[in-house]
Residue, then its C-alpha position, 0 to 999 in steps of 0.5 A: x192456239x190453246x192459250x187464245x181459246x182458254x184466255x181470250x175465247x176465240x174458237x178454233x175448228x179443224x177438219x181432221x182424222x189425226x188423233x193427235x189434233x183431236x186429243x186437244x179438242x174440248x169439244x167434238x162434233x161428229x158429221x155424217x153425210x154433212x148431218x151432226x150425228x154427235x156432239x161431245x163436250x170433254x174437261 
């Protein structure tokens, strides 16, 4: 999946708790109450 997105672009969400998941993010959207309440874009 890592190699679809950096080379080909194709954009990958997950629903999740398990940091190992969300350690791979390069981008984080956080949802409360179905509202965005934080948009993170890491290196």
């Amino acid at each position: 999946m890592e190699h679809l997105n950096r080379e080909h672009g194709v954009t990958f969400l997950f629903s999740t708790h398990d940091m190992l998941v969300i350690g791979k993010a390069r981008r984080r959207v956080h949802l409360r109450d179905g509202q965005v309440v934080d948009d993170e874009r890491l290196a």
